[in-house]
N, CA, C and O atoms as a GROMACS GRO file, in nm:
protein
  600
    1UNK      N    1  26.168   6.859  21.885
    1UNK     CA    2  26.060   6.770  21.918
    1UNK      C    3  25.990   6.826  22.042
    1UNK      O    4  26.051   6.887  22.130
    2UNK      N    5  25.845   6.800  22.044
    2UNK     CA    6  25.763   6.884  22.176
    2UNK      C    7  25.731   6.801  22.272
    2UNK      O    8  25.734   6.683  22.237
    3UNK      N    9  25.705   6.819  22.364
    3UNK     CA   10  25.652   6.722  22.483
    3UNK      C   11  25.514   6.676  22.453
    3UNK      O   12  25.449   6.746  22.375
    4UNK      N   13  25.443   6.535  22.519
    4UNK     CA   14  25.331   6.531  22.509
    4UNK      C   15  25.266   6.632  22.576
    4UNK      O   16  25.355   6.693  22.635
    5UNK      N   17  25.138   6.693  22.605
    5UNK     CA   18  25.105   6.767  22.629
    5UNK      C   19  25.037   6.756  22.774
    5UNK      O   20  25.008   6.858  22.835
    6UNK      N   21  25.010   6.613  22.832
    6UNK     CA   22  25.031   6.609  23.021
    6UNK      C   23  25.186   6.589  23.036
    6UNK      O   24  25.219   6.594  23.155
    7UNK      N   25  25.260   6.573  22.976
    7UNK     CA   26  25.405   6.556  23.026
    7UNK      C   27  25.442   6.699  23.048
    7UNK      O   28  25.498   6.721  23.156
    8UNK      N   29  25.421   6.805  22.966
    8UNK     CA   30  25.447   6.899  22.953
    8UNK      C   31  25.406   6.988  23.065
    8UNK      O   32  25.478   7.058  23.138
    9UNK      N   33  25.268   6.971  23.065
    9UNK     CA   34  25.206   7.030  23.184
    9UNK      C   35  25.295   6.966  23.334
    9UNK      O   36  25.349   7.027  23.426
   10UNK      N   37  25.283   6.854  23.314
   10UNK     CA   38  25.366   6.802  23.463
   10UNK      C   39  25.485   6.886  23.460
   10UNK      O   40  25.515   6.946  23.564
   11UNK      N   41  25.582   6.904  23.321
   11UNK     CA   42  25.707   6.898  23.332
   11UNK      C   43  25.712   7.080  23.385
   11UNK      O   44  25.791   7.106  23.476
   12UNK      N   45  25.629   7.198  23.327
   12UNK     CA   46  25.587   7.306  23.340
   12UNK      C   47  25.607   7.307  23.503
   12UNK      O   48  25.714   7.342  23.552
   13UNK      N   49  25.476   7.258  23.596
   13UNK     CA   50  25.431   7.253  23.689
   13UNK      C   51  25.547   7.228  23.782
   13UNK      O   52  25.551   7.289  23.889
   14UNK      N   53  25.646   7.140  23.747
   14UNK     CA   54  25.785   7.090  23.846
   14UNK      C   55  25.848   7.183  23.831
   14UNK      O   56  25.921   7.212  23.926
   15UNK      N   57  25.853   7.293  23.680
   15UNK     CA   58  25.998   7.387  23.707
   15UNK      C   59  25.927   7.533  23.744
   15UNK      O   60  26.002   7.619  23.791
   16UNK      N   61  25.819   7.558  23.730
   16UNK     CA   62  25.773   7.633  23.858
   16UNK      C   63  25.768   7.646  23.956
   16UNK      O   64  25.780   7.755  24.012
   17UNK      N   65  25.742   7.504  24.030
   17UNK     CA   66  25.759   7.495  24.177
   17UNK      C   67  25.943   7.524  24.187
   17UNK      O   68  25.981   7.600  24.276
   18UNK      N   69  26.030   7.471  24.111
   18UNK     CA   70  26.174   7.478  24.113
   18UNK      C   71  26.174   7.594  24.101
   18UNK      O   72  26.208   7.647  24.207
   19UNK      N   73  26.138   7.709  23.976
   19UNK     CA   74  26.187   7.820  24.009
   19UNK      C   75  26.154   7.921  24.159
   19UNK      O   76  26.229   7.990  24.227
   20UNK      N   77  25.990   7.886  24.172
   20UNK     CA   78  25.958   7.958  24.278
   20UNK      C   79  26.114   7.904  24.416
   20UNK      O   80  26.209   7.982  24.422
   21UNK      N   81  26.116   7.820  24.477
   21UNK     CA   82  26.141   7.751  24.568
   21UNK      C   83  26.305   7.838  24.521
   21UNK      O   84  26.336   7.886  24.630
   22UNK      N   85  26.364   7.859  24.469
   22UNK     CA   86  26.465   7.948  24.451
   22UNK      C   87  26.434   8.085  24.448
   22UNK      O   88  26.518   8.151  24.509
   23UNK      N   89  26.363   8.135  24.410
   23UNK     CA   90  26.301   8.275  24.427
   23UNK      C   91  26.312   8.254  24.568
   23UNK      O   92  26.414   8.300  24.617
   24UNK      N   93  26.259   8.216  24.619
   24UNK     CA   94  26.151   8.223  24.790
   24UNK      C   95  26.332   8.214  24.854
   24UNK      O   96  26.367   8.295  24.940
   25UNK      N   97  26.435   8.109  24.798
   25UNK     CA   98  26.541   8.169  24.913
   25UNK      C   99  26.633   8.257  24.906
   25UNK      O  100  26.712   8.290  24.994
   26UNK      N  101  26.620   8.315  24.749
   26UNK     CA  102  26.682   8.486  24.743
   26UNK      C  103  26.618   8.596  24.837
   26UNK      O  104  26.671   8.666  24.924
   27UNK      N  105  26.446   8.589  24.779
   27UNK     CA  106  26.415   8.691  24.868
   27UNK      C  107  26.455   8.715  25.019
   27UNK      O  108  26.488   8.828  25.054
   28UNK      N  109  26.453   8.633  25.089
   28UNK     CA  110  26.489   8.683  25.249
   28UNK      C  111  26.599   8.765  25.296
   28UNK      O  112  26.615   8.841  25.392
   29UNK      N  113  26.700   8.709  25.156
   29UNK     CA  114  26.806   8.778  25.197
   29UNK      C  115  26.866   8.939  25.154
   29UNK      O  116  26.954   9.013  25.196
   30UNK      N  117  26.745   8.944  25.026
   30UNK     CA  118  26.756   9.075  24.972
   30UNK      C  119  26.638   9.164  25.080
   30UNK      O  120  26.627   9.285  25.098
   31UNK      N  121  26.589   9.094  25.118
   31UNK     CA  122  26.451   9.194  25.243
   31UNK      C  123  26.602   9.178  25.351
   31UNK      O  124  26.675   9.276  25.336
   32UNK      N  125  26.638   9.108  25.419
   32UNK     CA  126  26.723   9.154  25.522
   32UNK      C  127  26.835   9.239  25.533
   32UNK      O  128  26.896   9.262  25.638
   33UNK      N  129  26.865   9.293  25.401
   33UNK     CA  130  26.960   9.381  25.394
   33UNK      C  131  26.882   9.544  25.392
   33UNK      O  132  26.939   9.649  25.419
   34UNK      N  133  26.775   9.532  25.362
   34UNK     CA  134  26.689   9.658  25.381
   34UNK      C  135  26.643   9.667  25.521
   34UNK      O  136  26.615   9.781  25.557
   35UNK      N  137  26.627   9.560  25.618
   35UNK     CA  138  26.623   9.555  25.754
   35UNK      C  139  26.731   9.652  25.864
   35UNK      O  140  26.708   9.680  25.981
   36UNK      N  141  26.808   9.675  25.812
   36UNK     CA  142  26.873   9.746  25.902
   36UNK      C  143  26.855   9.822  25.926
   36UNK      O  144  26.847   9.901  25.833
   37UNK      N  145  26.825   9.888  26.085
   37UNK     CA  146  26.782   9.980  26.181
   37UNK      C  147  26.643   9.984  26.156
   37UNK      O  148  26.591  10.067  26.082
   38UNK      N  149  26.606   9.932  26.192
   38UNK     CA  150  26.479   9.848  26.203
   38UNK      C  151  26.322   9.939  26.110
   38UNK      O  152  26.219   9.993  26.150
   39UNK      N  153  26.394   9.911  25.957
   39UNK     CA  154  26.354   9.935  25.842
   39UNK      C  155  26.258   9.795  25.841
   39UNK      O  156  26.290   9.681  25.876
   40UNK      N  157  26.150   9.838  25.798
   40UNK     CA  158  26.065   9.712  25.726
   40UNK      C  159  26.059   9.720  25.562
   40UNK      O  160  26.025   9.617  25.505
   41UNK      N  161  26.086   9.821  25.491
   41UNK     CA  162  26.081   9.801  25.379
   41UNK      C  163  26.162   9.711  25.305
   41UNK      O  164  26.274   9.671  25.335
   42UNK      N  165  26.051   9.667  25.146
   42UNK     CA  166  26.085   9.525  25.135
   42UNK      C  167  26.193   9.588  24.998
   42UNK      O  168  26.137   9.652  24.910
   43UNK      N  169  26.357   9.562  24.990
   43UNK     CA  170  26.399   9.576  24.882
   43UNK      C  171  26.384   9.535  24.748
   43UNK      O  172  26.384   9.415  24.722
   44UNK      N  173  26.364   9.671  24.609
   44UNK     CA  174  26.322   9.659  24.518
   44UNK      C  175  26.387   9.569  24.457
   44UNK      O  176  26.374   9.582  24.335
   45UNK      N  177  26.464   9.463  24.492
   45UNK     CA  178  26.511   9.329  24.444
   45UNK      C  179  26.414   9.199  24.464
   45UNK      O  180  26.372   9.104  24.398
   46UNK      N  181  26.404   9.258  24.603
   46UNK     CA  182  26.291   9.130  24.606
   46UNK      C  183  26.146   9.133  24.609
   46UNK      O  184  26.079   9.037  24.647
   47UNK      N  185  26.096   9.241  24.571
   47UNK     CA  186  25.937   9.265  24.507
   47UNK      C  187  25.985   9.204  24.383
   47UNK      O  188  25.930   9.101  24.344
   48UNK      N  189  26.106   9.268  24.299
   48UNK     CA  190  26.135   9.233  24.190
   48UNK      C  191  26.101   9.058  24.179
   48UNK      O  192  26.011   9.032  24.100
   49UNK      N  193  26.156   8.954  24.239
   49UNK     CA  194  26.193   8.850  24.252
   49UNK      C  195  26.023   8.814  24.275
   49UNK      O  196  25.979   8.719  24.209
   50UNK      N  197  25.952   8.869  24.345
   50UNK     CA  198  25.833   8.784  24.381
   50UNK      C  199  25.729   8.850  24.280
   50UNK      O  200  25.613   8.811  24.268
   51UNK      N  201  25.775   8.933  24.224
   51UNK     CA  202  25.653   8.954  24.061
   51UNK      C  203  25.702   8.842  24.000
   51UNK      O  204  25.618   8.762  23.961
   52UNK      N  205  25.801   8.818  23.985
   52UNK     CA  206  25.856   8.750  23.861
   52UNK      C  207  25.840   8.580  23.873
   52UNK      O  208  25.829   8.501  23.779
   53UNK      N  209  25.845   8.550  24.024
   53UNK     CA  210  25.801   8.401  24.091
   53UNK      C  211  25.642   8.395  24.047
   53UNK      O  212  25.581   8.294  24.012
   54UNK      N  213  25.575   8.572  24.060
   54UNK     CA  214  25.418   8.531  24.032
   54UNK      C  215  25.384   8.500  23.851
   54UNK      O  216  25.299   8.425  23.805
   55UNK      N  217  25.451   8.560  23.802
   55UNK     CA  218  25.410   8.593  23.649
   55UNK      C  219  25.470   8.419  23.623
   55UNK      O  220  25.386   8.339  23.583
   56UNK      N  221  25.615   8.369  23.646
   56UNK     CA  222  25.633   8.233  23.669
   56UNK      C  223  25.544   8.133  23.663
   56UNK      O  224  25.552   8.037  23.586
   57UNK      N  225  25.429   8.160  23.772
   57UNK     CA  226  25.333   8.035  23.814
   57UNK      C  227  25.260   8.070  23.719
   57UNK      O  228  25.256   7.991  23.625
   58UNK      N  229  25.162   8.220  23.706
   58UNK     CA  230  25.067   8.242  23.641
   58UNK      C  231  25.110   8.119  23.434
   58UNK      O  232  25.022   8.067  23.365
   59UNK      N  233  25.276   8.116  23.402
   59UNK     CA  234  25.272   8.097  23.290
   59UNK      C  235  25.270   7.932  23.317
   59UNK      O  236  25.209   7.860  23.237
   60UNK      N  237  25.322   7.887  23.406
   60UNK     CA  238  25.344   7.780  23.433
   60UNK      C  239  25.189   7.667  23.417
   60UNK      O  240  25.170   7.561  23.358
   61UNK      N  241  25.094   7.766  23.510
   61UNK     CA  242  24.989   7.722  23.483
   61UNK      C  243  24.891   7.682  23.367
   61UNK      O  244  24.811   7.588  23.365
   62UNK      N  245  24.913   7.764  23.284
   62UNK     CA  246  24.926   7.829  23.179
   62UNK      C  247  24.972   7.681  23.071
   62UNK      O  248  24.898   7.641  22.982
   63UNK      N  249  25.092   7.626  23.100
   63UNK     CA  250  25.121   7.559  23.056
   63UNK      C  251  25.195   7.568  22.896
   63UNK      O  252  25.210   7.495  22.798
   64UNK      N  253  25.226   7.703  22.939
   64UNK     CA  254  25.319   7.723  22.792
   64UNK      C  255  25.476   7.701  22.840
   64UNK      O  256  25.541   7.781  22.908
   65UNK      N  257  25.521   7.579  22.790
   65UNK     CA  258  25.667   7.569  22.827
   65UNK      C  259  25.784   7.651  22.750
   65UNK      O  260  25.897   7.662  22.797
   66UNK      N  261  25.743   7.708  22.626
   66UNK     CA  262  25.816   7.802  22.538
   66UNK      C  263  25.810   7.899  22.594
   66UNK      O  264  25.917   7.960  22.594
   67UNK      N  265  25.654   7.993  22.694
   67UNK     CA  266  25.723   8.102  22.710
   67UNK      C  267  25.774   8.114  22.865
   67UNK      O  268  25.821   8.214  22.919
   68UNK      N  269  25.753   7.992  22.919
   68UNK     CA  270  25.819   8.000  23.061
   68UNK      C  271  25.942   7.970  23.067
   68UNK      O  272  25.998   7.966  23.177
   69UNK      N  273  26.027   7.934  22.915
   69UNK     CA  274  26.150   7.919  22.920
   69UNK      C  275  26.197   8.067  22.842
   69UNK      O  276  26.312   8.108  22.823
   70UNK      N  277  26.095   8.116  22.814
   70UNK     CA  278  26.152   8.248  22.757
   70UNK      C  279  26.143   8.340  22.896
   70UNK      O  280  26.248   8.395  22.932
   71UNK      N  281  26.071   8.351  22.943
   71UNK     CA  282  26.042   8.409  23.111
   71UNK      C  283  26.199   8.407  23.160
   71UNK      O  284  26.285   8.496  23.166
   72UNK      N  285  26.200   8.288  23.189
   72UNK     CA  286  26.345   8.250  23.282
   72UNK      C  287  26.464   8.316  23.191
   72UNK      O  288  26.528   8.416  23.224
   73UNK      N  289  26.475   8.264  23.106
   73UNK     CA  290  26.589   8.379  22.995
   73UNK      C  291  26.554   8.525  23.040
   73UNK      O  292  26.606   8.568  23.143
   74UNK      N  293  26.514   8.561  23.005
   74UNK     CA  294  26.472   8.703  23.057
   74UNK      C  295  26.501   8.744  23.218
   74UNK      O  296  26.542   8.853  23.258
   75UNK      N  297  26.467   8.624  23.300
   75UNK     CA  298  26.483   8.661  23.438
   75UNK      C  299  26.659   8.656  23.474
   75UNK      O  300  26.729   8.731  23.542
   76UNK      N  301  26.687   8.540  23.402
   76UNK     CA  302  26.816   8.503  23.446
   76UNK      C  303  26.926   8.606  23.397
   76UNK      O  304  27.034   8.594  23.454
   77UNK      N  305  26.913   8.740  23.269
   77UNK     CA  306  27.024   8.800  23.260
   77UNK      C  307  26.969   8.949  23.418
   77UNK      O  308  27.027   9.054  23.446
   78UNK      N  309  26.888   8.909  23.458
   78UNK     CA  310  26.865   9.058  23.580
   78UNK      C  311  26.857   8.957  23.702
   78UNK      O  312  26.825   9.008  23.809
   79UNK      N  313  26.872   8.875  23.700
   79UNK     CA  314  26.845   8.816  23.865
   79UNK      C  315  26.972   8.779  23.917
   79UNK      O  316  27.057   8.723  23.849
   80UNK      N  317  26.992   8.826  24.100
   80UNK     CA  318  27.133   8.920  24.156
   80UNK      C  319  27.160   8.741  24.206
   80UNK      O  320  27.236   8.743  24.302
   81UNK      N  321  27.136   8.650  24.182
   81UNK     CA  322  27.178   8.550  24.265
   81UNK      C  323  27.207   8.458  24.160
   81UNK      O  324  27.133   8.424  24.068
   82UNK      N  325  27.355   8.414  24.190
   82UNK     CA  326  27.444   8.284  24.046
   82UNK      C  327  27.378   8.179  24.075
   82UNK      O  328  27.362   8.107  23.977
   83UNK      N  329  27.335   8.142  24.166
   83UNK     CA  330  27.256   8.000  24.185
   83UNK      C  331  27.162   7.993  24.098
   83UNK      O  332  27.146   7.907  24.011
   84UNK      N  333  27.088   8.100  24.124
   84UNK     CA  334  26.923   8.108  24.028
   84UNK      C  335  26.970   8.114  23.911
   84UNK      O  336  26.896   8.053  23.833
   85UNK      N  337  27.057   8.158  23.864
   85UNK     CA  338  27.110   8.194  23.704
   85UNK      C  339  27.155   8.030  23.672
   85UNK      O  340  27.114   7.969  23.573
   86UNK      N  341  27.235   7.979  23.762
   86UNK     CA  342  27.322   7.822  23.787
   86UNK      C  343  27.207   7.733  23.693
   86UNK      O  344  27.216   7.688  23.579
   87UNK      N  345  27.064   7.729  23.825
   87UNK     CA  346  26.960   7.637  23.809
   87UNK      C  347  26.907   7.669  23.693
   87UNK      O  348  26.863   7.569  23.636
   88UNK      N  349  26.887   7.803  23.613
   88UNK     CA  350  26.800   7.796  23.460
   88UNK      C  351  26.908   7.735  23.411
   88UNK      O  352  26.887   7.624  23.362
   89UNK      N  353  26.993   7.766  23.409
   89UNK     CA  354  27.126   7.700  23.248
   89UNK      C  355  27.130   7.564  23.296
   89UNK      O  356  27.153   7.489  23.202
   90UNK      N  357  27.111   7.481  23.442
   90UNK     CA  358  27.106   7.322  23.450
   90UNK      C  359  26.964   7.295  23.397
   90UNK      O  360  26.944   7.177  23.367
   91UNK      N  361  26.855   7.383  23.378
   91UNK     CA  362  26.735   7.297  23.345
   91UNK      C  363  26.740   7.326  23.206
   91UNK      O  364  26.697   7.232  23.138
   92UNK      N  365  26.782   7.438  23.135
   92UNK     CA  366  26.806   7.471  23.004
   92UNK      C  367  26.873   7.300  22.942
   92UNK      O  368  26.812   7.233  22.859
   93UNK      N  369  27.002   7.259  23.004
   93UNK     CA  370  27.077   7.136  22.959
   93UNK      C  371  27.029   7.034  23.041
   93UNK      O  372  27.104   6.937  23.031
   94UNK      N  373  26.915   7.010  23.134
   94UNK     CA  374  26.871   6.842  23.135
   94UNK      C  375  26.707   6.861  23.030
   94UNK      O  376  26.648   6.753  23.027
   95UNK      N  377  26.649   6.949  22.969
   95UNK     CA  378  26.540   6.947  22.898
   95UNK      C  379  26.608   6.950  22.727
   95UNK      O  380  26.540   6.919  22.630
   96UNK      N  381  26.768   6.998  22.717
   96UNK     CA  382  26.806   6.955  22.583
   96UNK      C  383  26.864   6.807  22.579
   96UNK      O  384  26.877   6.738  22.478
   97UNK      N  385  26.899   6.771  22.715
   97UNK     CA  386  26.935   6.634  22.695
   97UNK      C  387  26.799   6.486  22.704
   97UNK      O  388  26.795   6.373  22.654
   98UNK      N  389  26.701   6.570  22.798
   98UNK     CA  390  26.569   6.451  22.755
   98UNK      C  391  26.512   6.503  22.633
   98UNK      O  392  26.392   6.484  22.646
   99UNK      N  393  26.533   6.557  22.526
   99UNK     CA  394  26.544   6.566  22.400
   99UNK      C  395  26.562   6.498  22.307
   99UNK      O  396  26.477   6.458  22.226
  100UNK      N  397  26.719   6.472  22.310
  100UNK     CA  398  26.808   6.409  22.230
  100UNK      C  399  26.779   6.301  22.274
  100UNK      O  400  26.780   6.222  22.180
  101UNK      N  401  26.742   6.232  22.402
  101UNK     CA  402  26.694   6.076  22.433
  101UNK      C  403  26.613   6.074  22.434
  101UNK      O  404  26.580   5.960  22.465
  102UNK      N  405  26.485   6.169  22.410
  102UNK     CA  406  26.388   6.138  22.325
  102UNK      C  407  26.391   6.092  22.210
  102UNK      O  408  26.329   5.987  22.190
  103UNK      N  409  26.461   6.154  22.104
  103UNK     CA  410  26.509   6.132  21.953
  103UNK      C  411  26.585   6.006  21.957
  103UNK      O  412  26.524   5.913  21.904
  104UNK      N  413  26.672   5.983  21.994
  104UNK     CA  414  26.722   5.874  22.001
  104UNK      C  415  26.646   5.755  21.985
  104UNK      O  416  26.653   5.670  21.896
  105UNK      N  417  26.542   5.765  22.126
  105UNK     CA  418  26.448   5.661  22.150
  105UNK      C  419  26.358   5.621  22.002
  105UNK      O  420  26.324   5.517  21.946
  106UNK      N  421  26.350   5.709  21.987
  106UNK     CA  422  26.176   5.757  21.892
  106UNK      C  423  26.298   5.674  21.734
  106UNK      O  424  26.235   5.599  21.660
  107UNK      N  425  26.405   5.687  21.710
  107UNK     CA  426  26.518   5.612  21.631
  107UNK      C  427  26.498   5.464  21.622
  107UNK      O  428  26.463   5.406  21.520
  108UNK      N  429  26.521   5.416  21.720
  108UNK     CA  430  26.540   5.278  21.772
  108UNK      C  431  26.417   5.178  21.787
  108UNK      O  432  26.411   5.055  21.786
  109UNK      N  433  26.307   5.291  21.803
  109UNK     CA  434  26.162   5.222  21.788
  109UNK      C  435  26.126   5.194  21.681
  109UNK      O  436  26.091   5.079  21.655
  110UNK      N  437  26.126   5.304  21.577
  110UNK     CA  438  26.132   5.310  21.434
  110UNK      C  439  26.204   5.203  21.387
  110UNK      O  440  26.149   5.139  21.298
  111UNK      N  441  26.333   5.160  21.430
  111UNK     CA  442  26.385   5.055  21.362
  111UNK      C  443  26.343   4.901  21.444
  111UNK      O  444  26.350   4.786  21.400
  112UNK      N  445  26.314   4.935  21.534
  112UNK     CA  446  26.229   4.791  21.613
  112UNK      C  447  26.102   4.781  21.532
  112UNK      O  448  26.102   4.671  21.476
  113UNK      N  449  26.049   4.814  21.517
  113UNK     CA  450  25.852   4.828  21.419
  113UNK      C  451  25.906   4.806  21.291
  113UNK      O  452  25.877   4.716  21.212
  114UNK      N  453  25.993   4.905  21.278
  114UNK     CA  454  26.031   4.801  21.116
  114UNK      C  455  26.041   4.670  21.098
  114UNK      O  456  25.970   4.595  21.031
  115UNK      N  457  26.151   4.643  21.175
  115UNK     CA  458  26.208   4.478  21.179
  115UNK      C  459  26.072   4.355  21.228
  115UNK      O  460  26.032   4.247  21.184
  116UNK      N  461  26.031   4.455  21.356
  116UNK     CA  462  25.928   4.325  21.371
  116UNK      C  463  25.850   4.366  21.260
  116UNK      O  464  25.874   4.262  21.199
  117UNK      N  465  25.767   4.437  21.171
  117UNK     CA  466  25.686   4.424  21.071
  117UNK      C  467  25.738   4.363  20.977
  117UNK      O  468  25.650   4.309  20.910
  118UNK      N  469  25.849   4.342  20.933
  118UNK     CA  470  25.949   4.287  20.813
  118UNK      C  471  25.899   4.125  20.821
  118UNK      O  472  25.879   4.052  20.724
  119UNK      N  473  25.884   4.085  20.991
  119UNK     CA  474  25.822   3.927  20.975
  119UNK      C  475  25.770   3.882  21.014
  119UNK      O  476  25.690   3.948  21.079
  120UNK      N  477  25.751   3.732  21.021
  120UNK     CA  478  25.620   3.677  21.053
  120UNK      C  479  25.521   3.720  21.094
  120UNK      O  480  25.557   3.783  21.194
  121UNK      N  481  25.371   3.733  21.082
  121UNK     CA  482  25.297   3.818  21.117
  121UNK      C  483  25.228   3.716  21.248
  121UNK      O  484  25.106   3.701  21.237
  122UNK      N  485  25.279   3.662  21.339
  122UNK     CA  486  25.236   3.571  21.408
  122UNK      C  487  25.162   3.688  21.561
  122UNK      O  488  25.194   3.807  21.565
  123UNK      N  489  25.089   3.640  21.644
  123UNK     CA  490  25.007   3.730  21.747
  123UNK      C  491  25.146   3.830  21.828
  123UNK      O  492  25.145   3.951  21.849
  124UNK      N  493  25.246   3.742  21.859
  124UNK     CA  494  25.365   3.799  21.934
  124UNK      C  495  25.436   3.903  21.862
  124UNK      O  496  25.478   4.001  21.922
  125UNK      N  497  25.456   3.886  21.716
  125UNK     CA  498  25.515   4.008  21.637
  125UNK      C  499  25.429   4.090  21.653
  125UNK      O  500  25.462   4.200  21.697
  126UNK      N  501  25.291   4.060  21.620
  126UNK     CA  502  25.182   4.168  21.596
  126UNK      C  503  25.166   4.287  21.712
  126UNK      O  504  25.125   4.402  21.696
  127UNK      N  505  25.222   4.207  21.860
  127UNK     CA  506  25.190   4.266  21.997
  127UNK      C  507  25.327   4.353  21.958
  127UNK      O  508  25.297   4.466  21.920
  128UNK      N  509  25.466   4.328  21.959
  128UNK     CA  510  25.572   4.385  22.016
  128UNK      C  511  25.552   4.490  21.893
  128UNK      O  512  25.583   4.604  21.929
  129UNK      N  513  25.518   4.484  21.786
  129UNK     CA  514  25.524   4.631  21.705
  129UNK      C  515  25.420   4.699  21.745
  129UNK      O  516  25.441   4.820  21.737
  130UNK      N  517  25.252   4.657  21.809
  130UNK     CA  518  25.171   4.727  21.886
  130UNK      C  519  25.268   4.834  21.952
  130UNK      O  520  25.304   4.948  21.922
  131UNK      N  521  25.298   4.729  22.071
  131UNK     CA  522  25.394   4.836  22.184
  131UNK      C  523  25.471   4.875  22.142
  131UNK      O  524  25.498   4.980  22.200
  132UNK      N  525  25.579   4.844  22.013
  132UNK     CA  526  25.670   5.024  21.982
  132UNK      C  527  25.587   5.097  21.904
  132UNK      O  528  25.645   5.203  21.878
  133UNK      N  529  25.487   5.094  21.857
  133UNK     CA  530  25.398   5.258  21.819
  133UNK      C  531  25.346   5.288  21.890
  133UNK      O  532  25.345   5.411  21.893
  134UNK      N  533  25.253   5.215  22.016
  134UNK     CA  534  25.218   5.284  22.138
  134UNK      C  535  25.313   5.386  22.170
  134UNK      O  536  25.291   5.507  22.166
  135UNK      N  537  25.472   5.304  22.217
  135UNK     CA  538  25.557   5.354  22.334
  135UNK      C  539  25.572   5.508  22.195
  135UNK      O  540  25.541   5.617  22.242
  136UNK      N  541  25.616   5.509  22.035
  136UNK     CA  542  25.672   5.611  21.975
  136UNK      C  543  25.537   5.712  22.003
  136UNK      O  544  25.556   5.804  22.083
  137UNK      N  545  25.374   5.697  21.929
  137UNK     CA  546  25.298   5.769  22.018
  137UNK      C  547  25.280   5.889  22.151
  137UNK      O  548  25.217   5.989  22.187
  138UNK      N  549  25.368   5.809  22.182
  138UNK     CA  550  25.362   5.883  22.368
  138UNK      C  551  25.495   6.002  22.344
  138UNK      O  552  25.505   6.117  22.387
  139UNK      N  553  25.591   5.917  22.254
  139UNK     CA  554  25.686   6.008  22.279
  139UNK      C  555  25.665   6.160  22.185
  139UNK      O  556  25.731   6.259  22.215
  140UNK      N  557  25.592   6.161  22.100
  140UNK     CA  558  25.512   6.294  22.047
  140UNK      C  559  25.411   6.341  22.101
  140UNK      O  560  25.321   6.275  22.154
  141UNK      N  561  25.421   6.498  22.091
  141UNK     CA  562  25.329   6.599  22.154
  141UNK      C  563  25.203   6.568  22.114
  141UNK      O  564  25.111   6.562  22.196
  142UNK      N  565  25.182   6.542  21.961
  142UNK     CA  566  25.067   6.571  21.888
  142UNK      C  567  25.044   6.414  21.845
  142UNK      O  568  25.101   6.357  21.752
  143UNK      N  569  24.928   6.348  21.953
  143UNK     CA  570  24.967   6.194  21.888
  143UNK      C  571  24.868   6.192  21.795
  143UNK      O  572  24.842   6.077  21.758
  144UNK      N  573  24.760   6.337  21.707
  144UNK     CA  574  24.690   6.271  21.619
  144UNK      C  575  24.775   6.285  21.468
  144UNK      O  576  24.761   6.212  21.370
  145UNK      N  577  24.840   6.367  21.479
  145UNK     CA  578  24.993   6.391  21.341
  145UNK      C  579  25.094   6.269  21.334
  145UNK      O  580  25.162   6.249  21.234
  146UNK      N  581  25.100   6.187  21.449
  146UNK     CA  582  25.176   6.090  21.474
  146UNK      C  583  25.124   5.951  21.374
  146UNK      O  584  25.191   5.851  21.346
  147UNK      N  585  24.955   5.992  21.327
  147UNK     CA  586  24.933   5.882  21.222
  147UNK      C  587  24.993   5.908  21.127
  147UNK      O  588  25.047   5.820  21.060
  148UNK      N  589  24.997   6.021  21.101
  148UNK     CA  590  25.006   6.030  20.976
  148UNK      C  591  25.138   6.010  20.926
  148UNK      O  592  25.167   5.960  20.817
  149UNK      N  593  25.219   6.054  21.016
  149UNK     CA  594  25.454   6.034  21.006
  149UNK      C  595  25.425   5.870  20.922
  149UNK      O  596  25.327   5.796  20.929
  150UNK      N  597  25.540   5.856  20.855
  150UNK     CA  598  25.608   5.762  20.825
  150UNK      C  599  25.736   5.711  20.889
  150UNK      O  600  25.793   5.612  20.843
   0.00000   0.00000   0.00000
């Protein structure tokens, strides 16, 4: 199931700033190990790290959440820090778990709209099955395909 498509963008936009904001506290420490004896050059770990924070935002912006989760796969089998590797596999498993409680939800609505359509057609039934196809609506990417589902 896909995100709506400002959720998505929001949801994009938060794990960019998350990945950057982990990038940004590897790098210092891969530049300070090239610091010694009073070297300024920046180690090819962490140019590495800040292309990859840029190409990050550039997709983020972008707003493709498929390939900024393909990005991070890619980053996470070459990037020297377990934390950063830690944080993709925790956002990998809280975006499969608002998933499944998406589905879930999108379940339970379906069987709420049933039941209230099953009776009385009085203004109050008419409202509470309104609001579970509103609320199921929202929970699909594509709410003009969403007429058409059964």
């Amino acid at each position: 199931m896909r995100v709506g498509a400002a959720r998505r963008a929001s949801v994009v936009r938060n794990l960019a700033l998350a990945f950057a904001v982990a990038t940004l506290a590897v790098t210092p420490c891969a530049s300070a190990q090239e610091r010694v004896g009073n070297a300024t050059k920046v180690q090819p770990i962490a140019a590495g790290l800040t292309n990859a924070s840029d190409q990050v935002w550039i997709t983020a912006k972008g707003g493709d959440a498929e390939a900024l989760l393909a990005q991070l796969d890619s980053f996470s089998k070459v990037a020297g820090d377990d934390e950063v590797r830690a944080s993709i596999e925790a956002l990998k498993k809280n975006i499969a778990k608002r998933e499944e409680d998406r589905e879930a939800r999108w379940k339970e609505l379906s069987e709420e709209l049933d039941k209230t359509l099953t009776e009385d057609k009085s203004d109050l039934q008419l409202g509470k099955a309104l609001r579970s196809a509103v609320e199921m609506q929202l929970l699909r990417e594509d709410h003009k395909t969403f007429l058409q589902e059964e």
